[in-house]
Every structure is written in C-alpha cells, then in structure tokens.
MOPAC internal coordinates of N, CA, C and O (Angstrom, degrees):
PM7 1SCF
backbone

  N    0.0000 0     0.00 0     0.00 0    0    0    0
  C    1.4397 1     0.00 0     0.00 0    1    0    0
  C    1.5276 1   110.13 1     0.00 0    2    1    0
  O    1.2310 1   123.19 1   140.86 1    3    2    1
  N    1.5338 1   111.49 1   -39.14 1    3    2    1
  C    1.8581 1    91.31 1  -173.88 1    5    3    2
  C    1.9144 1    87.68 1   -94.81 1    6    5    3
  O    1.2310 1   107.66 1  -165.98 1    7    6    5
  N    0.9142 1   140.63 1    14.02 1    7    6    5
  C    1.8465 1   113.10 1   154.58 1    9    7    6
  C    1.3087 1    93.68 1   -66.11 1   10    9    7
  O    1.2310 1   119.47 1   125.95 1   11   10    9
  N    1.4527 1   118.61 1   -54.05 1   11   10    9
  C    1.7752 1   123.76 1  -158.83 1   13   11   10
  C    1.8195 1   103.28 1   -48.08 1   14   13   11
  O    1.2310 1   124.62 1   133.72 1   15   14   13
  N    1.5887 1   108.73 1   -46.28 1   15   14   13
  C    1.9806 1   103.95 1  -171.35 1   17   15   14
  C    1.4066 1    87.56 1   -99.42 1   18   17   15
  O    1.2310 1   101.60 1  -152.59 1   19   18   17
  N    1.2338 1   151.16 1    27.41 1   19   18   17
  C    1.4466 1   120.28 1   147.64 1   21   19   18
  C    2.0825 1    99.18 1  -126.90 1   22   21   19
  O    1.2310 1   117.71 1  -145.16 1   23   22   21
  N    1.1180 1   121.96 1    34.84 1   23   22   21
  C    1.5134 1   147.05 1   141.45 1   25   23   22
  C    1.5911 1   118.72 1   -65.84 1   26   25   23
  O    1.2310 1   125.61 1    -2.94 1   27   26   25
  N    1.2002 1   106.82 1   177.06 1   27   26   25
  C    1.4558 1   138.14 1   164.99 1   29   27   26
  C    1.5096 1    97.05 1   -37.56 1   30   29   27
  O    1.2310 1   122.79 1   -25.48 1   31   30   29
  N    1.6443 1   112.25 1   154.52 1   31   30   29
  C    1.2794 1   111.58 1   164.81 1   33   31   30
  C    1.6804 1   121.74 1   -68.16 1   34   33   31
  O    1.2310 1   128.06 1   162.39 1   35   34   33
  N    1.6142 1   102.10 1   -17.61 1   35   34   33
  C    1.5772 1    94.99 1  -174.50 1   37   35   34
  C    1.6182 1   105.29 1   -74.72 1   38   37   35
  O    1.2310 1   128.41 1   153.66 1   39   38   37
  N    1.5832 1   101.42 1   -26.34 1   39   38   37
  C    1.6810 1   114.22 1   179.54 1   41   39   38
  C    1.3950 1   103.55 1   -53.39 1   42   41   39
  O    1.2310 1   114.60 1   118.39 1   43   42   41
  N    1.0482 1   127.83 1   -61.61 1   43   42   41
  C    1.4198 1   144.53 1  -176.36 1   45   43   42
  C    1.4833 1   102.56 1   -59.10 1   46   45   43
  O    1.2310 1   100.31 1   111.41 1   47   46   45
  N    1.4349 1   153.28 1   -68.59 1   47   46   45
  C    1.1981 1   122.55 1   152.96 1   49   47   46
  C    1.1670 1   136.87 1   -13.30 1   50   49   47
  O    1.2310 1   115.51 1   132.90 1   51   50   49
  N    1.4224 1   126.12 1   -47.10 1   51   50   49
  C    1.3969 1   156.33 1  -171.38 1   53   51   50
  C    1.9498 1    97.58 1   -53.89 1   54   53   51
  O    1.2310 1   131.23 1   115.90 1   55   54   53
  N    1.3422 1    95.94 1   -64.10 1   55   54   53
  C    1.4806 1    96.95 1  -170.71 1   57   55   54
  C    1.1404 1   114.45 1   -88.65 1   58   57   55
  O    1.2310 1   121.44 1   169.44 1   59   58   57
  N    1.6748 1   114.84 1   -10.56 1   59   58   57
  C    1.4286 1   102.76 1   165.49 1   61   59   58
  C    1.0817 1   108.26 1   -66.06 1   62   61   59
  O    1.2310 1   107.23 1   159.87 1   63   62   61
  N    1.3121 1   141.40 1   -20.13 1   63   62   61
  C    2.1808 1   139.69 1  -143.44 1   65   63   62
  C    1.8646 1    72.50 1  -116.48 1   66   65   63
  O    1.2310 1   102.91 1    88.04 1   67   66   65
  N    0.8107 1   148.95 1   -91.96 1   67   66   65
  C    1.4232 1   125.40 1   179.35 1   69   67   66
  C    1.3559 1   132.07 1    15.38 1   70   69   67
  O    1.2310 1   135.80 1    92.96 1   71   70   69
  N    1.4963 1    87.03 1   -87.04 1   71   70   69
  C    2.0256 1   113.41 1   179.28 1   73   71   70
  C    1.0692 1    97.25 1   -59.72 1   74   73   71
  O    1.2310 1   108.20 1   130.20 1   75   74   73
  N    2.0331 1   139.66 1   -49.80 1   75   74   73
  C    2.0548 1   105.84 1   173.27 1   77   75   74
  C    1.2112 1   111.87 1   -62.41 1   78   77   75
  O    1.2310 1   113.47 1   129.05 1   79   78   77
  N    1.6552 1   129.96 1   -50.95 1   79   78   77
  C    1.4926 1   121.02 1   160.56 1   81   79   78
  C    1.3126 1   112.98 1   -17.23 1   82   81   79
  O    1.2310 1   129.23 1    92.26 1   83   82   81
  N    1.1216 1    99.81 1   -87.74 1   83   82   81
  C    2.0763 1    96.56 1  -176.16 1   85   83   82
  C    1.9495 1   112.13 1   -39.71 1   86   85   83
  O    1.2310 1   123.66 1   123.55 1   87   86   85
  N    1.1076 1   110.59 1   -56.45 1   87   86   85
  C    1.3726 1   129.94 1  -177.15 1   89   87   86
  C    1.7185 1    96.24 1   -46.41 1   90   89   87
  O    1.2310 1   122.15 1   133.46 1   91   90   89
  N    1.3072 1   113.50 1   -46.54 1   91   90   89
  C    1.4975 1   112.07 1  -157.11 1   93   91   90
  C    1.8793 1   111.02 1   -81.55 1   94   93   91
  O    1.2310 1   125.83 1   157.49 1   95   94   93
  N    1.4992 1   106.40 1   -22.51 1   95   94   93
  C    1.3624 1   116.96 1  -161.75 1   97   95   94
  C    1.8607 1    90.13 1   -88.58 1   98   97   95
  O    1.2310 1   121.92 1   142.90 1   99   98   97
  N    1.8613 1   113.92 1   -37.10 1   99   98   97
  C    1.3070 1    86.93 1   161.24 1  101   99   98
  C    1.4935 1   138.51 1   -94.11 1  102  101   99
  O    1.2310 1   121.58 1   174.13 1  103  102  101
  N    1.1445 1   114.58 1    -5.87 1  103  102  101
  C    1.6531 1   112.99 1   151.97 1  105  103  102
  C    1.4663 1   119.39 1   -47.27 1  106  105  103
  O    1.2310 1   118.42 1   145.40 1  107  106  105
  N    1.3377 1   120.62 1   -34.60 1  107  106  105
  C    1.4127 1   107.11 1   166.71 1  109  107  106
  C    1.4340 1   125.65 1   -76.55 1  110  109  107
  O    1.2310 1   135.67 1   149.68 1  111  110  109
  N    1.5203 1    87.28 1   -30.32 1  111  110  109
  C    2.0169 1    91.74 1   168.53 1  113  111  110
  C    1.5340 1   109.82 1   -50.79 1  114  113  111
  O    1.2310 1   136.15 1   111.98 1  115  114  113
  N    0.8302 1    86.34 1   -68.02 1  115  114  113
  C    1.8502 1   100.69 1  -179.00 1  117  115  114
  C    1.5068 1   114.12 1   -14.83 1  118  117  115
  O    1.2310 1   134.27 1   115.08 1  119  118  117
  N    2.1189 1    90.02 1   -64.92 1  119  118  117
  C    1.5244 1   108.30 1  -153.66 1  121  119  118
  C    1.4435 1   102.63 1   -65.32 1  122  121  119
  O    1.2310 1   118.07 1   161.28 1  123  122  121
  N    2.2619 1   121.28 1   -18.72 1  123  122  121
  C    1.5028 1   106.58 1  -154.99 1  125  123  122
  C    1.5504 1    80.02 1   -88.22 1  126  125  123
  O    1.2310 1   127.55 1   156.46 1  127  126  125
  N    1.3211 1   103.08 1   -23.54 1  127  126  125
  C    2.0440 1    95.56 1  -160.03 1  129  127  126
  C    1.3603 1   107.50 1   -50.80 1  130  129  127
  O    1.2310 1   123.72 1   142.92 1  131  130  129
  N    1.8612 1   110.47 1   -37.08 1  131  130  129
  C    1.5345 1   117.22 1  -170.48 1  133  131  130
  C    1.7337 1   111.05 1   -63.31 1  134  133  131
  O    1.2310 1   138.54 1   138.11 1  135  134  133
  N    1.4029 1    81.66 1   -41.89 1  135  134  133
  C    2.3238 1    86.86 1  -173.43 1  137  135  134
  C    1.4338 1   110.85 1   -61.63 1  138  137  135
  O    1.2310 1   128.87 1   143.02 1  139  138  137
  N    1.9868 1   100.52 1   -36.98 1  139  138  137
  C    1.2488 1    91.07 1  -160.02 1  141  139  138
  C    2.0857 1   101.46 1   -76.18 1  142  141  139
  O    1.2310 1   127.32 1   143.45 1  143  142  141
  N    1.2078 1   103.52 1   -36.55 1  143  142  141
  C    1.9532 1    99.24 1  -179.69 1  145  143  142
  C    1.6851 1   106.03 1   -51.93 1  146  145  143
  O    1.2310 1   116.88 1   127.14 1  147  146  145
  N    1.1290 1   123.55 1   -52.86 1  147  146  145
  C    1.4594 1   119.76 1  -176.49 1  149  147  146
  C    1.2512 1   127.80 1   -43.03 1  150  149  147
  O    1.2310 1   118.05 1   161.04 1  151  150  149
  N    1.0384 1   121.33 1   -18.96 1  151  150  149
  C    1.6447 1   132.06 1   167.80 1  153  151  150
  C    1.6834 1   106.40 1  -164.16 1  154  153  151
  O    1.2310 1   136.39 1   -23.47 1  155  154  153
  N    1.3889 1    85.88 1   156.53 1  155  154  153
  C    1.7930 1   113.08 1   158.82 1  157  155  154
  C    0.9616 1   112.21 1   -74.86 1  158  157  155
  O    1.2310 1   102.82 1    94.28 1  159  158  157
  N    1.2999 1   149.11 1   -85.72 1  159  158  157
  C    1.3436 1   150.39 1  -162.26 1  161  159  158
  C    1.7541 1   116.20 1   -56.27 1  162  161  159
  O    1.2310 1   133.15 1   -61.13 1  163  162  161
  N    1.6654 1    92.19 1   118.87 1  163  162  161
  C    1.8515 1   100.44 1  -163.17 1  165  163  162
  C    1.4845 1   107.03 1   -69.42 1  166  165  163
  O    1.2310 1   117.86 1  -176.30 1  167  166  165
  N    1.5325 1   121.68 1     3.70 1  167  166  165
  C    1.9349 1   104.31 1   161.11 1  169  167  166
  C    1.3972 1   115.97 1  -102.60 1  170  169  167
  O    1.2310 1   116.81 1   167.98 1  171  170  169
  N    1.6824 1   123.68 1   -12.02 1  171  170  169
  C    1.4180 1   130.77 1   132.27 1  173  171  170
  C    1.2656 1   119.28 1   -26.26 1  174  173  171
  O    1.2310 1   125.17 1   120.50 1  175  174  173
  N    1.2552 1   107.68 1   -59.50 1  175  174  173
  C    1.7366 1   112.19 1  -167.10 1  177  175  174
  C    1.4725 1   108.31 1   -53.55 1  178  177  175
  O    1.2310 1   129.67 1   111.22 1  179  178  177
  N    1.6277 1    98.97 1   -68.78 1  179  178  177
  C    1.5494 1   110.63 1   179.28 1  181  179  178
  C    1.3566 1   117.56 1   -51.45 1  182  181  179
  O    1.2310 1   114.36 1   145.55 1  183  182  181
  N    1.4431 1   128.28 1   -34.45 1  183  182  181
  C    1.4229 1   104.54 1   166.33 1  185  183  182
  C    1.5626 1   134.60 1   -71.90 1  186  185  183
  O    1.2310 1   133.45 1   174.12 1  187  186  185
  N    1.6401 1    91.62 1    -5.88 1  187  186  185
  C    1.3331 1   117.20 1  -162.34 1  189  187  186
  C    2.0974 1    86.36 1   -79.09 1  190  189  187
  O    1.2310 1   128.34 1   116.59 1  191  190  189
  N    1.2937 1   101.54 1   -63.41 1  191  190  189
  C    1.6929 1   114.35 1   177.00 1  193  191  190
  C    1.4709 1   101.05 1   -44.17 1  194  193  191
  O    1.2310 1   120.34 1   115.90 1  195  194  193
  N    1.3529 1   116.95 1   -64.10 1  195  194  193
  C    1.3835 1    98.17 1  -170.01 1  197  195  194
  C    1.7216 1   125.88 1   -62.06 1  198  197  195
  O    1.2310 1   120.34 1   150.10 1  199  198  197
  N    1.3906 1   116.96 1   -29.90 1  199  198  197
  C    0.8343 1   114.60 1   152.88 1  201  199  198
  C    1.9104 1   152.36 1   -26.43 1  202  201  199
  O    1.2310 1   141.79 1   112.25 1  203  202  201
  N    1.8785 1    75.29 1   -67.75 1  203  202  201
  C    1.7264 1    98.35 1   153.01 1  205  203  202
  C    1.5875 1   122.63 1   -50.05 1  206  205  203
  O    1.2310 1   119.01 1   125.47 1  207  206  205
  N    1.3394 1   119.49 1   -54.53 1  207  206  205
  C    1.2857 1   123.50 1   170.50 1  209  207  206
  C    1.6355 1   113.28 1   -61.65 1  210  209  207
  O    1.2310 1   110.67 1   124.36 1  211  210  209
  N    1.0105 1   135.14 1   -55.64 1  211  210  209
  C    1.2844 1   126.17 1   178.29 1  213  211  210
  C    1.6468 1   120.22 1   -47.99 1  214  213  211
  O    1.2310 1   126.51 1   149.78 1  215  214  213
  N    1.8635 1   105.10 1   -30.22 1  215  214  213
  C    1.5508 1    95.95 1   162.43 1  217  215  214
  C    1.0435 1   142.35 1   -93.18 1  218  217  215
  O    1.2310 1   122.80 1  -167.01 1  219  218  217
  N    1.8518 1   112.23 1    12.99 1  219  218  217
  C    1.1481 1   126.14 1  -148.54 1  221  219  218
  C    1.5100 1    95.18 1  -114.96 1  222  221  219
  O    1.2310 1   126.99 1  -110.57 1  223  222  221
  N    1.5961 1   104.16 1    69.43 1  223  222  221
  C    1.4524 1   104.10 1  -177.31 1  225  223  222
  C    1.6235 1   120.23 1   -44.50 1  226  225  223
  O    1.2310 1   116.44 1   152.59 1  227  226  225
  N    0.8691 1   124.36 1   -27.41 1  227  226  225
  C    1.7511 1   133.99 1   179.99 1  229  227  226
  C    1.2054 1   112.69 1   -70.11 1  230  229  227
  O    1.2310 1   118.93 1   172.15 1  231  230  229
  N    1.5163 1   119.65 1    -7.85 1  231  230  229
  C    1.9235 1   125.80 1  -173.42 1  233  231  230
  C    1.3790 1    75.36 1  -113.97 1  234  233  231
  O    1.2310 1   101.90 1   166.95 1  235  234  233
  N    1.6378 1   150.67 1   -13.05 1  235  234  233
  C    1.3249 1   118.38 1  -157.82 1  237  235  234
  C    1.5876 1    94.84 1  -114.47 1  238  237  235
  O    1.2310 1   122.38 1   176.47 1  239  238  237
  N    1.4479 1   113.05 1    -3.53 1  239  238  237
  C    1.5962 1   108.14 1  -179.89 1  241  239  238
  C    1.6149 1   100.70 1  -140.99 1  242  241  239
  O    1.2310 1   124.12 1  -114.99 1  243  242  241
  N    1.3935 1   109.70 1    65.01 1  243  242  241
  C    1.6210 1   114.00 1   170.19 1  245  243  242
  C    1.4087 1    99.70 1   -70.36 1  246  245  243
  O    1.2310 1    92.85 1  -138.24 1  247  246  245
  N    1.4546 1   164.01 1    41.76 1  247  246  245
  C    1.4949 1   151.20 1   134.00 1  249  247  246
  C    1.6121 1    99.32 1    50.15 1  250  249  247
  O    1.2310 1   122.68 1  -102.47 1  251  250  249
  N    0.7878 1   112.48 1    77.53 1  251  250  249
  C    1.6436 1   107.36 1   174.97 1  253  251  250
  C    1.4679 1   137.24 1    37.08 1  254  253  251
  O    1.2310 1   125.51 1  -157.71 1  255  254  253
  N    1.6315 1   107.01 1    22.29 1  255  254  253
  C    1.3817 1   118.40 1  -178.00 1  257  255  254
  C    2.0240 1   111.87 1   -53.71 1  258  257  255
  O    1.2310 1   122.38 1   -36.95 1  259  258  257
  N    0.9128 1   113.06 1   143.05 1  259  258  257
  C    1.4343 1   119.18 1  -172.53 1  261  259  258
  C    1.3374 1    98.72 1   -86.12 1  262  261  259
  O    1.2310 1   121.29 1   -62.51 1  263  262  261
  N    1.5145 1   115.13 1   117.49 1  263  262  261
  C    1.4149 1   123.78 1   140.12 1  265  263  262
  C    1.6200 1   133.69 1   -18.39 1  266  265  263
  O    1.2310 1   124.68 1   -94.45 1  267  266  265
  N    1.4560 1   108.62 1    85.55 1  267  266  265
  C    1.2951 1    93.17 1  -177.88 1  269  267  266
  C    1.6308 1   141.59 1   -93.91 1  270  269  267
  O    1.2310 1   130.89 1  -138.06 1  271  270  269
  N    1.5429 1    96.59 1    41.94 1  271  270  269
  C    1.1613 1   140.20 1   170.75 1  273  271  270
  C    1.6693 1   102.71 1  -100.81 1  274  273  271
  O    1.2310 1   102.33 1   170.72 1  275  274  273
  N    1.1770 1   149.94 1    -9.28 1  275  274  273
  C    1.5654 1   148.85 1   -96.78 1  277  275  274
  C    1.6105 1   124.56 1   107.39 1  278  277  275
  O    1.2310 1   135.13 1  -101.53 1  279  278  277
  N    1.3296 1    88.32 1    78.47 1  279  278  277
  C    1.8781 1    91.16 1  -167.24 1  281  279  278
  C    1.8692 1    98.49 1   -68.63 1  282  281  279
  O    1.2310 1   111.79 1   152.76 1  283  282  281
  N    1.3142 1   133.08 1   -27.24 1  283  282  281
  C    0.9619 1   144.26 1  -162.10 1  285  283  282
  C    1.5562 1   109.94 1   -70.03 1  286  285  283
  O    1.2310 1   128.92 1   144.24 1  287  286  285
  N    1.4474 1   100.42 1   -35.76 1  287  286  285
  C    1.5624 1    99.39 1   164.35 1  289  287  286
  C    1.8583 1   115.78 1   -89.06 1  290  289  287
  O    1.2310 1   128.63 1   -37.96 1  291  290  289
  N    1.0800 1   100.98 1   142.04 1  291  290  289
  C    1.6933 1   120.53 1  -173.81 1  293  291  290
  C    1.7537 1   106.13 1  -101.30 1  294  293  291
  O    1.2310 1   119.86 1   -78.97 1  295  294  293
  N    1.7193 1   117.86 1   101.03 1  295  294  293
  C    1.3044 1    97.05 1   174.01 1  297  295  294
  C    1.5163 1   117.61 1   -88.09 1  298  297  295
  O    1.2310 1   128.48 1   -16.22 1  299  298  297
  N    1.3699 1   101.27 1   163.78 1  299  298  297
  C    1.6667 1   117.00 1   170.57 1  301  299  298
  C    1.2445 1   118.39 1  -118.56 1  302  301  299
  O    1.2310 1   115.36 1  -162.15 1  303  302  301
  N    1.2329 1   126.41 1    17.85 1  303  302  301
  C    1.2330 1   117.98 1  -175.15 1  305  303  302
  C    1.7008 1   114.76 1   155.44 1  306  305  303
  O    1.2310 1   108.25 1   -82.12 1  307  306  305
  N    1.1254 1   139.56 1    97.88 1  307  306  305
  C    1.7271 1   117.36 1   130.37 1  309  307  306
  C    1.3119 1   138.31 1    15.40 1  310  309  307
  O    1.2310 1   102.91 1  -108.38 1  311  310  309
  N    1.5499 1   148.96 1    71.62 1  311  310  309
  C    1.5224 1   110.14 1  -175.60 1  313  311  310
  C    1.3885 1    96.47 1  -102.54 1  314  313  311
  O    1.2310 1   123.75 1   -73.42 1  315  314  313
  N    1.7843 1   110.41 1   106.58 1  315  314  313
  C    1.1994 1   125.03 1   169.10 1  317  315  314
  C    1.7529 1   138.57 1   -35.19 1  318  317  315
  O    1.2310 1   120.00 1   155.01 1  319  318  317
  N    1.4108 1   117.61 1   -24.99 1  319  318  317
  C    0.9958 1   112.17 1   172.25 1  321  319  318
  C    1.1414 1   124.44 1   -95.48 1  322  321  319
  O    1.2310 1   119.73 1  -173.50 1  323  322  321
  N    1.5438 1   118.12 1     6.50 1  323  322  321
  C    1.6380 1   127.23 1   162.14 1  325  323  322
  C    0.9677 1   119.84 1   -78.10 1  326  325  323
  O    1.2310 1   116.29 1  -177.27 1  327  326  325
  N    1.5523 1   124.66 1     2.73 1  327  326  325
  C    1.5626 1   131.35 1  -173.22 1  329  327  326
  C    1.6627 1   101.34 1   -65.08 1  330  329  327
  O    1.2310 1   124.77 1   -51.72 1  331  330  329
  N    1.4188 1   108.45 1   128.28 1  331  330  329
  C    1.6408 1   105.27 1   172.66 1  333  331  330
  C    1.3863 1   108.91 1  -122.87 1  334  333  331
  O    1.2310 1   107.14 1   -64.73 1  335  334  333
  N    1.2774 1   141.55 1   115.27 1  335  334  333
  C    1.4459 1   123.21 1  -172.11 1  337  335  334
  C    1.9048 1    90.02 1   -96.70 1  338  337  335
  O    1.2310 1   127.96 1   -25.68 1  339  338  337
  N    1.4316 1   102.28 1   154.32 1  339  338  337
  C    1.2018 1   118.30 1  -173.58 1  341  339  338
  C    1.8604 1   106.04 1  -100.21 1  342  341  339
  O    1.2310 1   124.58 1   -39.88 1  343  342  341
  N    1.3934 1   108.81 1   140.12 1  343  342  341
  C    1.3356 1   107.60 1   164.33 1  345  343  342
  C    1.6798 1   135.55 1   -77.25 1  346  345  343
  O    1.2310 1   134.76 1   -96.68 1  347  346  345
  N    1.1995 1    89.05 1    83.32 1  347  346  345
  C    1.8264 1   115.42 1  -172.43 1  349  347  346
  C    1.3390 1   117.69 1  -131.34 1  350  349  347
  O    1.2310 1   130.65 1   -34.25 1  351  350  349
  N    0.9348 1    97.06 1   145.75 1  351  350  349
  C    2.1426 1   105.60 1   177.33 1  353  351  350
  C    1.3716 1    91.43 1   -66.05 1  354  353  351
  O    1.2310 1   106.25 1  -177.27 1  355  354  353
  N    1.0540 1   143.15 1     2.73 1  355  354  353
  C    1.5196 1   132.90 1  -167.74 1  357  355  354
  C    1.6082 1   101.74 1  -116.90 1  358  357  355
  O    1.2310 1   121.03 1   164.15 1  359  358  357
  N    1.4382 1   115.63 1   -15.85 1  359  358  357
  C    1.5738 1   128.10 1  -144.70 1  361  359  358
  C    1.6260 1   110.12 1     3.98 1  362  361  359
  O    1.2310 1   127.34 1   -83.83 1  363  362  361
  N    1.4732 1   103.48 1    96.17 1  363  362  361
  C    1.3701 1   110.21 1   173.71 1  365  363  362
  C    1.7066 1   117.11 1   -81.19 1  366  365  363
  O    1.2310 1   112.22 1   -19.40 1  367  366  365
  N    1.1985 1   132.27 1   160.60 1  367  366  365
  C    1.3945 1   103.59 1   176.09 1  369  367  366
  C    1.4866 1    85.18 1  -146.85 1  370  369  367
  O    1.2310 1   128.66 1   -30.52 1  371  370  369
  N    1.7637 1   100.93 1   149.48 1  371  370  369
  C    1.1881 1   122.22 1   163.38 1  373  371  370
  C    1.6610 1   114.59 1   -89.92 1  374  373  371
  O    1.2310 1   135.49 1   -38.87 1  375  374  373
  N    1.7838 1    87.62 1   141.13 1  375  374  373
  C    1.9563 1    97.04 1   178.30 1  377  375  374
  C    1.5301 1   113.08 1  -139.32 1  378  377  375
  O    1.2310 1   135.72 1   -51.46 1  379  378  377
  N    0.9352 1    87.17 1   128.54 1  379  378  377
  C    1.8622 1    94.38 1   174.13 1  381  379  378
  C    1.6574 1   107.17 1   -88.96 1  382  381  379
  O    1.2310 1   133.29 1   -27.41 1  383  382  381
  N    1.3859 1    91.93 1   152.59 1  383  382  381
  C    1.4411 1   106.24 1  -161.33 1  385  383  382
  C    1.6852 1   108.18 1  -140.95 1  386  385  383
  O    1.2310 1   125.57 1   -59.43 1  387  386  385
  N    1.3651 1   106.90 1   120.57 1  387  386  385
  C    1.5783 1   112.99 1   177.40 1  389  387  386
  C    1.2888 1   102.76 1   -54.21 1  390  389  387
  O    1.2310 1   103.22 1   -12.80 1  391  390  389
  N    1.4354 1   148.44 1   167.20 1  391  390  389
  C    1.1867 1   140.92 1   135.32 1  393  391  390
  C    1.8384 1   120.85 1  -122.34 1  394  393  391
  O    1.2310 1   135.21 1    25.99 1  395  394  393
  N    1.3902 1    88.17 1  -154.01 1  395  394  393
  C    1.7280 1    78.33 1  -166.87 1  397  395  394
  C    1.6168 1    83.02 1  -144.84 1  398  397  395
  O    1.2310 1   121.32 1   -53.55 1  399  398  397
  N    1.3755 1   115.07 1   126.45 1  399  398  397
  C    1.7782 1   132.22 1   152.63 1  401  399  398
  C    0.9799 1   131.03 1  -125.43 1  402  401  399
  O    1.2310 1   115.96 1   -87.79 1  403  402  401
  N    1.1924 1   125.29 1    92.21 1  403  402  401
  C    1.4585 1   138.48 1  -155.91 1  405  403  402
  C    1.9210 1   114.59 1    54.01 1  406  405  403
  O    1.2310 1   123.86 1    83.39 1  407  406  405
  N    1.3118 1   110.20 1   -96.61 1  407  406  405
  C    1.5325 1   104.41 1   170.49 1  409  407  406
  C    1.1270 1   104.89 1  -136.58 1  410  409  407
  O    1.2310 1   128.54 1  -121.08 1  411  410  409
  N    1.6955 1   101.15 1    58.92 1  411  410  409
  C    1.4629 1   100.73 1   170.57 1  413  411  410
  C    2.0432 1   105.42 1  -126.70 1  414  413  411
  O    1.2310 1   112.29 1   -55.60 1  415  414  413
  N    0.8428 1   132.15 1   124.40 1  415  414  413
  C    1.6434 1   125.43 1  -160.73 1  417  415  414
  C    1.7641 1   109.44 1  -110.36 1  418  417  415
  O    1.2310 1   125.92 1   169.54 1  419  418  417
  N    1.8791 1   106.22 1   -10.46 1  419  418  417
  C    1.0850 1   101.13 1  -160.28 1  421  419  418
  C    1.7257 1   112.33 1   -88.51 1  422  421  419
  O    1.2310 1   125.23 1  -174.44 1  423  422  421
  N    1.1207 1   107.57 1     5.56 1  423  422  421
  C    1.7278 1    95.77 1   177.40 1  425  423  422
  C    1.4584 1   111.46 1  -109.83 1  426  425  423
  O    1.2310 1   135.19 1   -10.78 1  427  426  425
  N    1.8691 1    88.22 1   169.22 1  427  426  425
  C    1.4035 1    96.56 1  -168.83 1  429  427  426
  C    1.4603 1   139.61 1   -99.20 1  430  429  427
  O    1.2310 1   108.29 1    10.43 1  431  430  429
  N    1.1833 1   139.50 1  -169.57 1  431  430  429
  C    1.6575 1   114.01 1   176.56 1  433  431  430
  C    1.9158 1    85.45 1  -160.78 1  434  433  431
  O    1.2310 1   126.55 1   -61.34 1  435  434  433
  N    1.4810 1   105.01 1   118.66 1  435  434  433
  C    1.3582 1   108.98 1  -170.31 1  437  435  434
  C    1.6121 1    86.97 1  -115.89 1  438  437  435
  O    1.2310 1   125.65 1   -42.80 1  439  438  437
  N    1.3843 1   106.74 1   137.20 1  439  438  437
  C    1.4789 1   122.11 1   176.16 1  441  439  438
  C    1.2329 1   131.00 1  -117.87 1  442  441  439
  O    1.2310 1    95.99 1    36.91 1  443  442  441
  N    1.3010 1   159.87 1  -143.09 1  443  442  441
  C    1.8820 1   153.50 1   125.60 1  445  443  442
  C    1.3307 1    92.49 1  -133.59 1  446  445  443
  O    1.2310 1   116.82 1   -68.62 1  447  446  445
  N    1.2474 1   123.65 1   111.38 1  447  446  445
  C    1.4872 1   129.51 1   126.23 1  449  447  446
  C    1.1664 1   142.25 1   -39.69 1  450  449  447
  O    1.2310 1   120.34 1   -66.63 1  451  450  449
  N    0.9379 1   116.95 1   113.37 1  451  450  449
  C    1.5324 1   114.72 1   171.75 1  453  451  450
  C    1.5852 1   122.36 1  -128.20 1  454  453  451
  O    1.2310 1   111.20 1   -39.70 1  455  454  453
  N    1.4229 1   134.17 1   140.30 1  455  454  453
  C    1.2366 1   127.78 1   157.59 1  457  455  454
  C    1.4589 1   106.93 1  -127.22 1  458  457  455
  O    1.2310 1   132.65 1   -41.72 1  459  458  457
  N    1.4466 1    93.17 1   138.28 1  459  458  457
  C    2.0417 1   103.69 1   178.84 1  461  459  458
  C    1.9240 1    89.10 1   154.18 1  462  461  459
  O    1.2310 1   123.63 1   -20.12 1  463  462  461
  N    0.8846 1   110.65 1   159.88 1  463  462  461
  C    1.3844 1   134.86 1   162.02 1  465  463  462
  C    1.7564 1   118.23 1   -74.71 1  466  465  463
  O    1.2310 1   115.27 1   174.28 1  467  466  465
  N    1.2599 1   126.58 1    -5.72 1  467  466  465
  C    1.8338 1   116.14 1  -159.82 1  469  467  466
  C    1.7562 1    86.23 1  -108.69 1  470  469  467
  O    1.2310 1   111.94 1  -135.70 1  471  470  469
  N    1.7889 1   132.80 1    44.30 1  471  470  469
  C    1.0799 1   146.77 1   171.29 1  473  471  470
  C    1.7723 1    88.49 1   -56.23 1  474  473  471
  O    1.2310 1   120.10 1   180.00 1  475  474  473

C-alpha cells in the first residue's frame, strides 16, 4: 500500500479506491454488529439494520466506489430497505446496491454478506 501512495498519480488513485474498499467492507461490519447487539429477535435486527442504513448517509452516496467483491461494478448507493438478514448463527445479510455504468445509475447489484470465519 505505501509503494501504491508514494507512486504515480494513477498509483495513488489506486490506493485511494482500496482504503474506501477497505473502509467500506468495515462500515458494514460495524453497521451488522450494531443491529445484530440491539436485539435478539432476527426481524428486530433487520429493522434495526435497515434503519442503520437509511442513516448512514455515506452507504447511501458511495460515488462510484468499486466493489471489492467486483471492482468492475461502481456503487452508488445502499438501498436500505432491501436489507434481509438471514437466519444463521453467522446472520449474514443480503443488500441491494444501486450502481453506476457509465450514465446509467438505475441498476442493481444484490450481494450476501457475511462476517465470521466458518466461510
């Protein structure tokens, strides 16, 4: 990472789209850890998640940050009330995601999250 920010300017792009990548995968950590402590009951949670996401203006206007699951897709956004958390000891949750293709903003990119090690 520091050859990449003390590189070329394209290098330096490079690790900036990284560090929100990195930055972005733990904001979601964060956001399930928060839904999931607030309650026991897994349709608590999810309203609890969707919630979280709807205030988390920074998940609702990612500017074309690259999927780093899929750098090729560009997101634009979170749409928070598609959050589904799954019934698992792991509670993984699925999220739909606006994206961005060229100047087009309206399609979607549905994923499963997960954090835990039993991948």
């Amino acid at each position: 990472m520091q050859t990449l920010q003390r590189g070329t300017p394209e290098m330096k792009r490079q690790a900036e789209s990284l560090r929100m990548q990195r930055q972005f995968v733990e904001d979601l950590k964060i956001l399930m850890q928060e839904a999931t402590n607030k309650h026991s009951r897994r349709d608590l949670r999810q309203a609890a998640l969707c919630t979280l996401l709807n205030n988390a203006r920074h998940m609702k206007e990612l500017r074309g940050l690259h999927l780093p699951l899929d750098p090729s897709v560009r997101l634009a956004g979170v749409m928070p009330d598609s959050a589904v958390l799954f019934n698992s000891a792991m509670m993984p949750v699925k999220l739909t995601f606006k994206t961005i293709t060229g100047t087009d903003t309206n399609k979607e990119y549905t994923l499963i999250f997960k954090q835990g090690d039993d991948l």
